[in-house]
PDB file of N, CA, C and O in Angstrom:
ATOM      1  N   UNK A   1     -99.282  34.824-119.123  1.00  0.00           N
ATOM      2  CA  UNK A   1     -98.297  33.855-118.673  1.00  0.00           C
ATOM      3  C   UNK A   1     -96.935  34.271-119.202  1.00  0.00           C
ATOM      4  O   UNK A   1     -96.867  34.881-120.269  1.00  0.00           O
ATOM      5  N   UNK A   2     -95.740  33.938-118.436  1.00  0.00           N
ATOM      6  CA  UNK A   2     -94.335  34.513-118.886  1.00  0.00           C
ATOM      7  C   UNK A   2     -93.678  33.954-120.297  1.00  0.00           C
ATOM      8  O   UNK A   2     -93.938  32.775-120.536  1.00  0.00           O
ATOM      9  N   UNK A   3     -92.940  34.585-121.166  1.00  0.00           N
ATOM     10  CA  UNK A   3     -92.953  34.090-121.804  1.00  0.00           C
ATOM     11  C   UNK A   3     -91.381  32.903-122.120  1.00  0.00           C
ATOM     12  O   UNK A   3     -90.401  33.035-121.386  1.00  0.00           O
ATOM     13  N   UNK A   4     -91.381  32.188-122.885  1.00  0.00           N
ATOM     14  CA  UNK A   4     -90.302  31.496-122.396  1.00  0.00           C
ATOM     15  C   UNK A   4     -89.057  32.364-123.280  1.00  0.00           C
ATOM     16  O   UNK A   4     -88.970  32.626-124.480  1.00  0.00           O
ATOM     17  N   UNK A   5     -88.165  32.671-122.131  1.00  0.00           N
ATOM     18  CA  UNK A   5     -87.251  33.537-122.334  1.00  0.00           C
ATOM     19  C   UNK A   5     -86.136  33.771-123.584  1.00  0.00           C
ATOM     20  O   UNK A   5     -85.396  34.729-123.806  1.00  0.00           O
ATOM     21  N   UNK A   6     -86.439  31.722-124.747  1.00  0.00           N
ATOM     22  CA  UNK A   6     -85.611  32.129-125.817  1.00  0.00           C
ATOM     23  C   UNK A   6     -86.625  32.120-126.926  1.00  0.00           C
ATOM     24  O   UNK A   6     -86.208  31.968-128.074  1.00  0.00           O
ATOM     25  N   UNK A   7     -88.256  32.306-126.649  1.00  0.00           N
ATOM     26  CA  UNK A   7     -88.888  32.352-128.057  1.00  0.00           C
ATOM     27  C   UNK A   7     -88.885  33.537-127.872  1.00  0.00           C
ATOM     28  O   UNK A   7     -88.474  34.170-126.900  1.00  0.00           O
ATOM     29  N   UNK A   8     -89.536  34.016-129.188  1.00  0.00           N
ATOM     30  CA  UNK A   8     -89.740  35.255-130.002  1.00  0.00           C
ATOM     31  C   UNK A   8     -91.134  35.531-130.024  1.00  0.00           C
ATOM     32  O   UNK A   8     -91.823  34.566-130.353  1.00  0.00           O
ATOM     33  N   UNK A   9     -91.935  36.929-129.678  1.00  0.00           N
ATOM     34  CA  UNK A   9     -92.798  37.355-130.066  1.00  0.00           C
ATOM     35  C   UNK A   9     -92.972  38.393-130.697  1.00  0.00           C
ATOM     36  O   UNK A   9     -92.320  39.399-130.421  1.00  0.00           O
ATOM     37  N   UNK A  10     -93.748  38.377-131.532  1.00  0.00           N
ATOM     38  CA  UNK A  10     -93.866  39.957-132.320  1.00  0.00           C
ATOM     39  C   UNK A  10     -94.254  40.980-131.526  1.00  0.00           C
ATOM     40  O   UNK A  10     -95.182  40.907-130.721  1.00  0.00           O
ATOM     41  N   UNK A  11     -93.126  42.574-131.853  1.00  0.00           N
ATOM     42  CA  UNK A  11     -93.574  43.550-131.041  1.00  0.00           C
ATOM     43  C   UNK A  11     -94.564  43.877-130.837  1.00  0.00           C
ATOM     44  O   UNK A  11     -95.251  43.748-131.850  1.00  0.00           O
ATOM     45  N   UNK A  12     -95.489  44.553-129.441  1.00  0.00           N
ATOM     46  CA  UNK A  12     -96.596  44.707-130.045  1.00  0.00           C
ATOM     47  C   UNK A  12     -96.388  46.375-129.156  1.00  0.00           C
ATOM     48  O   UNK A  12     -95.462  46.558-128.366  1.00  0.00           O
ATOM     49  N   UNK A  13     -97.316  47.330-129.451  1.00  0.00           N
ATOM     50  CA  UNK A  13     -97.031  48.495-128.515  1.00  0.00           C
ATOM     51  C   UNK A  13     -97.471  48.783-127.561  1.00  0.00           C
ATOM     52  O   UNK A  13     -98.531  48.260-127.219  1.00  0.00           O
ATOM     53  N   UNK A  14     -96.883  49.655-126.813  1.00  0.00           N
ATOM     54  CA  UNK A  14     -97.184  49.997-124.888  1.00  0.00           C
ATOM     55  C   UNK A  14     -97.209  51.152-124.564  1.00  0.00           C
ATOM     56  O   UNK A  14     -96.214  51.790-124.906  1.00  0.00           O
ATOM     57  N   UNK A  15     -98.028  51.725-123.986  1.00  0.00           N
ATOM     58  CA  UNK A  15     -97.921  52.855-123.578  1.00  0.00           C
ATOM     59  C   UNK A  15     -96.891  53.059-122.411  1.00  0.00           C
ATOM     60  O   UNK A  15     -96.715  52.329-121.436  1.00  0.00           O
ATOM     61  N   UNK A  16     -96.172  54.374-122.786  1.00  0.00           N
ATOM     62  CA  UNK A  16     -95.401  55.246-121.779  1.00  0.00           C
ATOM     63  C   UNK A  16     -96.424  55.795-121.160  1.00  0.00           C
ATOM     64  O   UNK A  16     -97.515  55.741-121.728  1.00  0.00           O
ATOM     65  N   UNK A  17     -96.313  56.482-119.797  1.00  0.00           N
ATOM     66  CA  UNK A  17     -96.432  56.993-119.218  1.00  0.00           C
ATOM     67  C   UNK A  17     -95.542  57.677-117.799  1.00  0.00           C
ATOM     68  O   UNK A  17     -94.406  57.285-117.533  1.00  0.00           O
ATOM     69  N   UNK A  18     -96.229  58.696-117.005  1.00  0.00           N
ATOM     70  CA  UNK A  18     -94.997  59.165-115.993  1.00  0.00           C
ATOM     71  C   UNK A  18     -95.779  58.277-114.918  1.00  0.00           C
ATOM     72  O   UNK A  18     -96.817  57.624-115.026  1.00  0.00           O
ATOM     73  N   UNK A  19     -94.811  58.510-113.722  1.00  0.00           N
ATOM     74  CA  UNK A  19     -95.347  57.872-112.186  1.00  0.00           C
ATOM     75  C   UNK A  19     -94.009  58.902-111.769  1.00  0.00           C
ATOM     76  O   UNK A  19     -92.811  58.973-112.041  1.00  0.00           O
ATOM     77  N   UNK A  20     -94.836  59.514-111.081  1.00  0.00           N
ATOM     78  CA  UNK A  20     -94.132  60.979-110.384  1.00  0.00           C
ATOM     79  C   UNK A  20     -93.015  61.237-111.065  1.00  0.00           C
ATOM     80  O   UNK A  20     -93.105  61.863-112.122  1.00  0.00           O
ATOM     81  N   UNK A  21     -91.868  60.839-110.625  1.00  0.00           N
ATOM     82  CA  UNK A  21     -90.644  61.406-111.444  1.00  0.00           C
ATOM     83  C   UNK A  21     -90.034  60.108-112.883  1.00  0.00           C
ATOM     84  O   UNK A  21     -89.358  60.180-113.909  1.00  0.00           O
ATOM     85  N   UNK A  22     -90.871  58.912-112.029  1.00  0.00           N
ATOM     86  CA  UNK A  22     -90.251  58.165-113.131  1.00  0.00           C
ATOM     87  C   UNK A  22     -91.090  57.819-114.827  1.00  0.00           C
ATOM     88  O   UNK A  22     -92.306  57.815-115.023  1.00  0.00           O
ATOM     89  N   UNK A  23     -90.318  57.634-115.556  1.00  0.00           N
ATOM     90  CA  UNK A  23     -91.208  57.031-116.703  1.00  0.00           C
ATOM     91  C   UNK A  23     -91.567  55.359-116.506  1.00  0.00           C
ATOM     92  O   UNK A  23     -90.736  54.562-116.069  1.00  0.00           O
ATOM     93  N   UNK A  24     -92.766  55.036-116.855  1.00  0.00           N
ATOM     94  CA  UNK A  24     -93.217  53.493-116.819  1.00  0.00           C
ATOM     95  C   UNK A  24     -93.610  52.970-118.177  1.00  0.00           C
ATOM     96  O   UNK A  24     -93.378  53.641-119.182  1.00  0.00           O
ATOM     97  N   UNK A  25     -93.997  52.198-118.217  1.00  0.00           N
ATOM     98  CA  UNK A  25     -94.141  51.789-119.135  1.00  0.00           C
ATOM     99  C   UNK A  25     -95.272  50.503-118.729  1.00  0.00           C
ATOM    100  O   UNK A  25     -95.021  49.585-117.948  1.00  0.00           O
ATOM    101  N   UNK A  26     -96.897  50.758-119.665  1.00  0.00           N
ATOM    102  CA  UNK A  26     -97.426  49.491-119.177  1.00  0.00           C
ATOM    103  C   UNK A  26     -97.521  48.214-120.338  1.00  0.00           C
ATOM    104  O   UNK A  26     -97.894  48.230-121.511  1.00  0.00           O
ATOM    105  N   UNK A  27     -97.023  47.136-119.482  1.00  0.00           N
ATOM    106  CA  UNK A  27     -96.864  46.355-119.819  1.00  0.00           C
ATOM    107  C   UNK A  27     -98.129  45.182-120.298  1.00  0.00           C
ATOM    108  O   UNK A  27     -98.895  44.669-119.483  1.00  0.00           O
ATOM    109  N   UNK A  28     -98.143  44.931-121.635  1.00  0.00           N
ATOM    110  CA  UNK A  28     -99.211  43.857-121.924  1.00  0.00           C
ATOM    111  C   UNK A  28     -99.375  42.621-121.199  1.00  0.00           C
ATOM    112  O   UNK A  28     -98.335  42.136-120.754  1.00  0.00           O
ATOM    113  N   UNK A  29    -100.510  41.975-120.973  1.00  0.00           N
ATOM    114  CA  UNK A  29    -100.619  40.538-120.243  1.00  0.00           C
ATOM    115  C   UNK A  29    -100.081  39.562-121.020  1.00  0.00           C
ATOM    116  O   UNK A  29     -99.989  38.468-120.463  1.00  0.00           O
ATOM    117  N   UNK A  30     -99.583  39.656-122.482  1.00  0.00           N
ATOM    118  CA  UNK A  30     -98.826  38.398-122.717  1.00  0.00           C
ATOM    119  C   UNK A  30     -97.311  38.595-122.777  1.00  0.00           C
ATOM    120  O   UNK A  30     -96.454  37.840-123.235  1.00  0.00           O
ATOM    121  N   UNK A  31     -97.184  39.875-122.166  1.00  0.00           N
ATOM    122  CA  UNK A  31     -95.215  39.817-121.962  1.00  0.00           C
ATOM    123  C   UNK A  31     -95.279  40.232-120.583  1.00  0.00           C
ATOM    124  O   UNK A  31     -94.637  41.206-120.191  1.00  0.00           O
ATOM    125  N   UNK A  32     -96.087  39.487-119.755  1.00  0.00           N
ATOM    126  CA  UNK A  32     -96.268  39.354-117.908  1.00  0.00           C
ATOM    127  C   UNK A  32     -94.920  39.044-117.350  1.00  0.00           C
ATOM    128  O   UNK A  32     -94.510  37.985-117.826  1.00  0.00           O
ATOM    129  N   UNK A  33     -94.260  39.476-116.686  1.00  0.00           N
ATOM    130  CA  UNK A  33     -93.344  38.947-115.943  1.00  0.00           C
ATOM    131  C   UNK A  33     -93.585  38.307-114.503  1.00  0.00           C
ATOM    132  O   UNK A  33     -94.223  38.950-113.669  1.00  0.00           O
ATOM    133  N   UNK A  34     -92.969  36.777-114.145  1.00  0.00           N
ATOM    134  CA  UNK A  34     -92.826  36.345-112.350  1.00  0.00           C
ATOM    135  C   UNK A  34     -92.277  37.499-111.878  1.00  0.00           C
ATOM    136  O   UNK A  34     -91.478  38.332-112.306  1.00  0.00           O
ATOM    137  N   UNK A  35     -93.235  37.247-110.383  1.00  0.00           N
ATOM    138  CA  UNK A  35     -92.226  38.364-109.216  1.00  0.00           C
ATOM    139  C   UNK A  35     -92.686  39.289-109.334  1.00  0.00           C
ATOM    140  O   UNK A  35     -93.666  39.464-110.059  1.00  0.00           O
ATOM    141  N   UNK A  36     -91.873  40.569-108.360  1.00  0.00           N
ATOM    142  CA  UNK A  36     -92.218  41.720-108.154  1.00  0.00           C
ATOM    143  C   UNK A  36     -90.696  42.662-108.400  1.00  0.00           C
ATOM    144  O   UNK A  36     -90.483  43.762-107.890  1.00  0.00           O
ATOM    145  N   UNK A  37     -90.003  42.111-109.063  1.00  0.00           N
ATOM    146  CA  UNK A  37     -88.544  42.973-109.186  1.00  0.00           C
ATOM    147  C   UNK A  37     -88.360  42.559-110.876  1.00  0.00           C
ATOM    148  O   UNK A  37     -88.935  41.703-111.548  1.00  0.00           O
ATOM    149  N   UNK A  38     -87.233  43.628-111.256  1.00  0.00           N
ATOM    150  CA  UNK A  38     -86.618  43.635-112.622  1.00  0.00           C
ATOM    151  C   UNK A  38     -85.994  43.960-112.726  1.00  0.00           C
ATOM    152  O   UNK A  38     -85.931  45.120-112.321  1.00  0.00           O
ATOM    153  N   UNK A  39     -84.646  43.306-113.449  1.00  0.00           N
ATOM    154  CA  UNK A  39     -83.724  44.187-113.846  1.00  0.00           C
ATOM    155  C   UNK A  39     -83.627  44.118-115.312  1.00  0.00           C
ATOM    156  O   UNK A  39     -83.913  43.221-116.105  1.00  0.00           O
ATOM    157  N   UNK A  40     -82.987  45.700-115.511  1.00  0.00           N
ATOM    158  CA  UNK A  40     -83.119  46.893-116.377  1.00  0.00           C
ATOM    159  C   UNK A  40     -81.683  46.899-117.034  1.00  0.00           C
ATOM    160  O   UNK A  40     -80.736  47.218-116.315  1.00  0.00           O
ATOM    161  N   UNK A  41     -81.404  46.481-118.693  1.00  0.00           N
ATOM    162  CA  UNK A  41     -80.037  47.443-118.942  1.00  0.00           C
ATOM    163  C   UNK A  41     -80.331  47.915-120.395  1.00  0.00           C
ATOM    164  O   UNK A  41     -81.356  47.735-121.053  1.00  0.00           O
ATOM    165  N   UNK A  42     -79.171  48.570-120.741  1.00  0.00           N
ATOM    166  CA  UNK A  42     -79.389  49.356-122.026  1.00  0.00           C
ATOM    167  C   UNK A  42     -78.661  48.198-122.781  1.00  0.00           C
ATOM    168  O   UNK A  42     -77.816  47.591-122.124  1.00  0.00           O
ATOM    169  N   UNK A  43     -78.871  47.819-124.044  1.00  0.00           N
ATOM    170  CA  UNK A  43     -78.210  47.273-125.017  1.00  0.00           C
ATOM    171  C   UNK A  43     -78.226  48.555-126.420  1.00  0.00           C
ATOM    172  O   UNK A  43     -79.247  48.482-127.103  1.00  0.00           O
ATOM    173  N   UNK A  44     -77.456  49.385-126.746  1.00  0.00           N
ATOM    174  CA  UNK A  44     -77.642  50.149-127.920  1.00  0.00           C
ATOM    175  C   UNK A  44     -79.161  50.839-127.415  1.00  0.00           C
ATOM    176  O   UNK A  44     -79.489  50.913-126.231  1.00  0.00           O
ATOM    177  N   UNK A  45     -79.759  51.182-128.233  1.00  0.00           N
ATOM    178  CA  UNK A  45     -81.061  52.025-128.036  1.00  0.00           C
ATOM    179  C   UNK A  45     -82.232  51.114-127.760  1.00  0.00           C
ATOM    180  O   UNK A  45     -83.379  51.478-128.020  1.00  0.00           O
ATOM    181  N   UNK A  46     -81.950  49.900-127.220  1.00  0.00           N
ATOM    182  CA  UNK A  46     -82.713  49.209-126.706  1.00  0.00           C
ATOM    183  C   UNK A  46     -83.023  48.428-125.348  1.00  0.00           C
ATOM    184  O   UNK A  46     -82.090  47.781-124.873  1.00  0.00           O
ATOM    185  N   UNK A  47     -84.040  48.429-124.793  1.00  0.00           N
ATOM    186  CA  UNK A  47     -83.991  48.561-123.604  1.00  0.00           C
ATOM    187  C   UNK A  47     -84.536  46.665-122.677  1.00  0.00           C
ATOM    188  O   UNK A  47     -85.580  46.058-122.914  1.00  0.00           O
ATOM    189  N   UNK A  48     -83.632  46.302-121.880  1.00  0.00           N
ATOM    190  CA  UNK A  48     -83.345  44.721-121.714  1.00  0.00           C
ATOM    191  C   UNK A  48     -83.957  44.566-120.265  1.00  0.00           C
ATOM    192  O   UNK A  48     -83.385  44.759-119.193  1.00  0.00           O
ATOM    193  N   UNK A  49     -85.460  44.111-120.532  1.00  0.00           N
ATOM    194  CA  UNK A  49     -86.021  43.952-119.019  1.00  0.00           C
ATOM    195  C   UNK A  49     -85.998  42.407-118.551  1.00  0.00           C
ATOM    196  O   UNK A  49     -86.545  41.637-119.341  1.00  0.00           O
ATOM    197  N   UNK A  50     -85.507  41.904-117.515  1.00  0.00           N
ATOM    198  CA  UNK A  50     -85.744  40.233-117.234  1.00  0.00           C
ATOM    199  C   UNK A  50     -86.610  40.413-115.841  1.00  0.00           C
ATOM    200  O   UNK A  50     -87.103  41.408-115.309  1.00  0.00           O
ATOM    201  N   UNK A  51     -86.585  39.227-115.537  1.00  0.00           N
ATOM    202  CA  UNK A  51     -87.358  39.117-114.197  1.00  0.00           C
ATOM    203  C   UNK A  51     -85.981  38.989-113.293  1.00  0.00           C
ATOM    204  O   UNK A  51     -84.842  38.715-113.673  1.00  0.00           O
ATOM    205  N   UNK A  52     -86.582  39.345-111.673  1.00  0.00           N
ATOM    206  CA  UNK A  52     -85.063  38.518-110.937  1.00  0.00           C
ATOM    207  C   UNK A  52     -85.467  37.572-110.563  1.00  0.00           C
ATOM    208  O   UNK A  52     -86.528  37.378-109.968  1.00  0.00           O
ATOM    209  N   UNK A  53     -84.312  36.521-111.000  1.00  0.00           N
ATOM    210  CA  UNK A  53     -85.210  35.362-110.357  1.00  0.00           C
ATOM    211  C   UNK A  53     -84.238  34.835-109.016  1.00  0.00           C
ATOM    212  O   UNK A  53     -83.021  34.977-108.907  1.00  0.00           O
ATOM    213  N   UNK A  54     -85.043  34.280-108.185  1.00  0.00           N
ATOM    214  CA  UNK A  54     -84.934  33.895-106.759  1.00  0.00           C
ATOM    215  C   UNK A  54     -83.409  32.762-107.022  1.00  0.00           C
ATOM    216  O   UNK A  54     -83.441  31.837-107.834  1.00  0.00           O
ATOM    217  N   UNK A  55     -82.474  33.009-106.372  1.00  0.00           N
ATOM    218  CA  UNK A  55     -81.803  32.430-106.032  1.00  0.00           C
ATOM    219  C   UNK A  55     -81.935  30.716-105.541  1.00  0.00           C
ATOM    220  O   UNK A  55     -82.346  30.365-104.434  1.00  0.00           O
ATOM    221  N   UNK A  56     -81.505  29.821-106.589  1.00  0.00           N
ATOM    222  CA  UNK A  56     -81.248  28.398-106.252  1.00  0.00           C
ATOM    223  C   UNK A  56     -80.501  28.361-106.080  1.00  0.00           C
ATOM    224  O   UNK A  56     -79.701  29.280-105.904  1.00  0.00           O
ATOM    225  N   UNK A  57     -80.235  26.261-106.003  1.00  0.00           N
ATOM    226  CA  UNK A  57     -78.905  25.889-105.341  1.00  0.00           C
ATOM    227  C   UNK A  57     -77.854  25.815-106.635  1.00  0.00           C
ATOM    228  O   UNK A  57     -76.704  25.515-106.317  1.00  0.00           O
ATOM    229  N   UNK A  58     -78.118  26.064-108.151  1.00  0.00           N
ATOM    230  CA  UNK A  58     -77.332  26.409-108.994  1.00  0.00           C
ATOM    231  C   UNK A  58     -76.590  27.902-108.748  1.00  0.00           C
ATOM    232  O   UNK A  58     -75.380  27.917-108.974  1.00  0.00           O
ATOM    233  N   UNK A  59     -76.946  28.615-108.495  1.00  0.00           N
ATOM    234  CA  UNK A  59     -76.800  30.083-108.413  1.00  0.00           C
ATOM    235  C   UNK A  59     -75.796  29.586-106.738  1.00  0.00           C
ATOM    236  O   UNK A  59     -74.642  29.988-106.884  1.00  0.00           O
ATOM    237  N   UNK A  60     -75.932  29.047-105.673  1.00  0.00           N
ATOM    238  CA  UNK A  60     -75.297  29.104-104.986  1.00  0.00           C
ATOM    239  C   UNK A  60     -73.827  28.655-105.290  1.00  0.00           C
ATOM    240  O   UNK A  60     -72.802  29.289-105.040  1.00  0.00           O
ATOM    241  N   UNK A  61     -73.951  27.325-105.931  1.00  0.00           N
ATOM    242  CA  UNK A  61     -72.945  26.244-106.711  1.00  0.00           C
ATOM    243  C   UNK A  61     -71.519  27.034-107.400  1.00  0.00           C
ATOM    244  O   UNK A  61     -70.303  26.930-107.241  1.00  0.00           O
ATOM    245  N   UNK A  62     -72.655  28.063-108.443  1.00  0.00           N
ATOM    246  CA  UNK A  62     -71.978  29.247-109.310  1.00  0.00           C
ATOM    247  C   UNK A  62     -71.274  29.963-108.293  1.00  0.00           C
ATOM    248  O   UNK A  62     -70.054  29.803-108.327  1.00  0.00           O
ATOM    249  N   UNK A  63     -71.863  30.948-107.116  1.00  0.00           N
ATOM    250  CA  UNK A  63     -71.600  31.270-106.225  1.00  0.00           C
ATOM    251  C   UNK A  63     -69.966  30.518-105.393  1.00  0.00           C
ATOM    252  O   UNK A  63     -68.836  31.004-105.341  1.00  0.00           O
ATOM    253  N   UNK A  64     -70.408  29.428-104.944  1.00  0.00           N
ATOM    254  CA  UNK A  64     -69.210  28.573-104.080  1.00  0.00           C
ATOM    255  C   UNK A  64     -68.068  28.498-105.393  1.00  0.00           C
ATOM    256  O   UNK A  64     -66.903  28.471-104.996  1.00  0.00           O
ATOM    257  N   UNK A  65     -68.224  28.465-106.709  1.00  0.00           N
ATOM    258  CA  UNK A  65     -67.350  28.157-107.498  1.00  0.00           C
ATOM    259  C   UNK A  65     -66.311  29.317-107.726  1.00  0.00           C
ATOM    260  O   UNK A  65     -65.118  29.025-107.815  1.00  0.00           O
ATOM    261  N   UNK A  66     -66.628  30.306-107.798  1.00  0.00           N
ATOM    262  CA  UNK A  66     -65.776  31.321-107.242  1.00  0.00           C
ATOM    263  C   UNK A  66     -65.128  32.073-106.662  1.00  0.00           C
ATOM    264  O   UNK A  66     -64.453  33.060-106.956  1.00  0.00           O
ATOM    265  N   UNK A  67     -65.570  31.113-105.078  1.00  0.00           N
ATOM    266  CA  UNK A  67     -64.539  31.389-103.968  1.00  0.00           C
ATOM    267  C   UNK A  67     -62.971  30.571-104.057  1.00  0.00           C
ATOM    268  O   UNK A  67     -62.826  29.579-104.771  1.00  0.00           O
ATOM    269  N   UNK A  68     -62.286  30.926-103.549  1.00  0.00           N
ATOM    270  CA  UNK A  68     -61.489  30.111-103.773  1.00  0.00           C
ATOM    271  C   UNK A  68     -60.996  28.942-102.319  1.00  0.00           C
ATOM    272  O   UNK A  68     -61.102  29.265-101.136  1.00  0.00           O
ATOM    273  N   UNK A  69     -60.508  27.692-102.782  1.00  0.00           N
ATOM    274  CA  UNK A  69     -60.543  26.662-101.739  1.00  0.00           C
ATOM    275  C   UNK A  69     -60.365  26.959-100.685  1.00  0.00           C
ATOM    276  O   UNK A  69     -60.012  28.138-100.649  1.00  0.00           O
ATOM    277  N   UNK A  70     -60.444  26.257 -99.179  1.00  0.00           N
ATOM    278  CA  UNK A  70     -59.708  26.547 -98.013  1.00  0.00           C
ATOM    279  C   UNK A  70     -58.417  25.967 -98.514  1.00  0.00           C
ATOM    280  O   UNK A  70     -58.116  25.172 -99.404  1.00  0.00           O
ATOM    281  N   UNK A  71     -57.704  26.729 -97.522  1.00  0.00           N
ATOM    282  CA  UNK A  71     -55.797  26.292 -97.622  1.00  0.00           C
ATOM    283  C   UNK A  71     -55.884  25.392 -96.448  1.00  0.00           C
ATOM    284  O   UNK A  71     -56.432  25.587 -95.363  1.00  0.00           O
ATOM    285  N   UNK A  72     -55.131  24.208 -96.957  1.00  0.00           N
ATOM    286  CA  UNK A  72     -55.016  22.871 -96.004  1.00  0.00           C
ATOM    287  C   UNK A  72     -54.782  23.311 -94.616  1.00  0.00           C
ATOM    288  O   UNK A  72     -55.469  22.851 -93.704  1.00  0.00           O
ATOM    289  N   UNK A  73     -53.534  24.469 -94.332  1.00  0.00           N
ATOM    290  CA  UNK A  73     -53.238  24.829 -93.023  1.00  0.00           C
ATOM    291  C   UNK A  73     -53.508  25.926 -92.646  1.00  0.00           C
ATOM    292  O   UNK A  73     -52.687  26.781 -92.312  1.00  0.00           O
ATOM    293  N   UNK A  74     -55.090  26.071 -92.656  1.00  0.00           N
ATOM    294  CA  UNK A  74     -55.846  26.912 -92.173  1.00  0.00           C
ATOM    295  C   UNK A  74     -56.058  26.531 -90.610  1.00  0.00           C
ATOM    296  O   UNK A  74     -55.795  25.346 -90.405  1.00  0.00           O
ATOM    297  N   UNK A  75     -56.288  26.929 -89.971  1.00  0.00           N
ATOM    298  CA  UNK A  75     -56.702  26.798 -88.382  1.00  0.00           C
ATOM    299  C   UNK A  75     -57.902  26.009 -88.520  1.00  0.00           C
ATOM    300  O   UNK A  75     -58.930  26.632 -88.787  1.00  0.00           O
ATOM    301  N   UNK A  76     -57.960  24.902 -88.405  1.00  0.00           N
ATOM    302  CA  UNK A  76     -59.430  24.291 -88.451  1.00  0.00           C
ATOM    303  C   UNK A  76     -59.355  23.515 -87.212  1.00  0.00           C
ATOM    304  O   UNK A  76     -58.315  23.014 -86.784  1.00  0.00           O
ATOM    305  N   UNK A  77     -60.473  23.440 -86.671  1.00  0.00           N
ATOM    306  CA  UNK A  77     -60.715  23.004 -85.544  1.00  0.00           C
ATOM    307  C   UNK A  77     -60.762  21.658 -85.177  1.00  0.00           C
ATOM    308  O   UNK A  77     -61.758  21.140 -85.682  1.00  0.00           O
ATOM    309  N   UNK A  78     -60.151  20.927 -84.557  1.00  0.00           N
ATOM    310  CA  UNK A  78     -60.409  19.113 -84.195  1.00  0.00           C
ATOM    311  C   UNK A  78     -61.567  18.560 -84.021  1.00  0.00           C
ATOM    312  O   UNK A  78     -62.265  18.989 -83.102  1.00  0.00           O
ATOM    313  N   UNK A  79     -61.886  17.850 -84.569  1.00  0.00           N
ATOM    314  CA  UNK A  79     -62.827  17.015 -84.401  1.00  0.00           C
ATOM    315  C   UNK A  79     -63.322  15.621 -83.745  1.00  0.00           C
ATOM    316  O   UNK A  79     -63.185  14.722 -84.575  1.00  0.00           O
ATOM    317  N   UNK A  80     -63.771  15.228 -82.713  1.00  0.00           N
ATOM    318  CA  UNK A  80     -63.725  13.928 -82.004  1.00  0.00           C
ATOM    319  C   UNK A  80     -64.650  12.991 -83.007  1.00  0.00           C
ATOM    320  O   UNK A  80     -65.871  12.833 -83.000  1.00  0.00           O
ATOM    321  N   UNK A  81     -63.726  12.475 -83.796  1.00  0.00           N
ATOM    322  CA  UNK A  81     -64.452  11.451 -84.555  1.00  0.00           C
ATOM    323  C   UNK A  81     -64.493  10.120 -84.253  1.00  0.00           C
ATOM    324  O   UNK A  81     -64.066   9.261 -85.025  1.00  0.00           O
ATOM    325  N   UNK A  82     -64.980   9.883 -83.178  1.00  0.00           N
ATOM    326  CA  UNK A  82     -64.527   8.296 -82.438  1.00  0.00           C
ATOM    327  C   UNK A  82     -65.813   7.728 -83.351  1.00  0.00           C
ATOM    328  O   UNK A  82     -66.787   8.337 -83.794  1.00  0.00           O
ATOM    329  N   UNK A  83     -65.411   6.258 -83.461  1.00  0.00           N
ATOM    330  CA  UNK A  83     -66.507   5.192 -84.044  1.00  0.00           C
ATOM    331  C   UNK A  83     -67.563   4.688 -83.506  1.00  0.00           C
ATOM    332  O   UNK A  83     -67.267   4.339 -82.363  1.00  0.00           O
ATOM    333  N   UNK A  84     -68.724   4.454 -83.757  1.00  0.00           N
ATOM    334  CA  UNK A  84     -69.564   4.186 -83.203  1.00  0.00           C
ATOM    335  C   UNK A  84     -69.329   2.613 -82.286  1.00  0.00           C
ATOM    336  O   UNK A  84     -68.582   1.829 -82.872  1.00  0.00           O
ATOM    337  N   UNK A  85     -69.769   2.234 -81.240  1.00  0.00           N
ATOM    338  CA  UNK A  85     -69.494   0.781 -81.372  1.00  0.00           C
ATOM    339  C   UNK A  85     -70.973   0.419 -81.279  1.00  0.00           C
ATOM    340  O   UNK A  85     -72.074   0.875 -80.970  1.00  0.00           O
ATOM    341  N   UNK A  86     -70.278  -0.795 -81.780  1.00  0.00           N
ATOM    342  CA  UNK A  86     -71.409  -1.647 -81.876  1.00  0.00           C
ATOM    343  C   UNK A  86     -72.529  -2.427 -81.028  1.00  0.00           C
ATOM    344  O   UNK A  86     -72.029  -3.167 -80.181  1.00  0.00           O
ATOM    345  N   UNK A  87     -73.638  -2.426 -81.059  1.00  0.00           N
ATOM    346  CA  UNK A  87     -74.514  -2.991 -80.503  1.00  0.00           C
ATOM    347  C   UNK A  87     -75.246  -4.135 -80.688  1.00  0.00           C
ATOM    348  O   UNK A  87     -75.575  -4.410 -81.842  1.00  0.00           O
ATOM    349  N   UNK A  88     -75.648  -5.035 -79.567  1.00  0.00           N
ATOM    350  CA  UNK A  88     -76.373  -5.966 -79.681  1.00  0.00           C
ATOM    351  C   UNK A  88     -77.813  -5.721 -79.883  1.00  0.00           C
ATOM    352  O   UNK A  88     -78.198  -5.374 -78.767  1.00  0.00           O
ATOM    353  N   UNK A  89     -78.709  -5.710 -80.591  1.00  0.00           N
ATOM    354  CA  UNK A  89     -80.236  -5.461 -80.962  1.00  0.00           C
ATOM    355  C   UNK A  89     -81.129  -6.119 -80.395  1.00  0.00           C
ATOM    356  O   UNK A  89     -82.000  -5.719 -79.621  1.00  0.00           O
ATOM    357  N   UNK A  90     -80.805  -7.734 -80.994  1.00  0.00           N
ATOM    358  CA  UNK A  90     -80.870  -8.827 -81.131  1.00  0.00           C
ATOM    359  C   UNK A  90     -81.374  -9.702 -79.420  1.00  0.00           C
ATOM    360  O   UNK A  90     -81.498 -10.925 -79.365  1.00  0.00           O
TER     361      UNK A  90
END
């Protein structure tokens, strides 16, 4: 099961190995990662694997927050916003 990303477990060791040109590395069942992707960076001589995780509506939010606004007199298109009227049900 994954582990939760701010506890701590003690190292434990893994075998290297090749897969054609690349090096792998197999990974124990209690440092399992979700998914089928990872990303990879170097920190100093140590090496920083996460899962990717699937895009929510936070990540979109984050996303929209860094666009910047529409400008009021942008070309925007009219809209027929007439009111509903009202009906008898009854």
């Amino acid at each position: 099961m994954p582990q939760n990303r701010h506890s701590t477990t003690p190292p434990k060791e893994a075998k290297l190995f090749r897969n054609n040109r690349s090096q792998a590395v197999r990974i124990p069942v209690e440092f399992e990662l979700p998914g089928e992707k990872v990303l990879i960076s170097r920190e100093g001589d140590r090496l920083v694997i996460e899962p990717v995780r699937k895009h929510g509506l936070t990540a979109l939010l984050a996303q929209w927050a860094k666009e910047p606004p529409l400008d009021p007199e942008d070309d925007l298109p009219e809209i027929d916003d007439t009111p509903v009227k009202s009906e008898d049900i009854f």
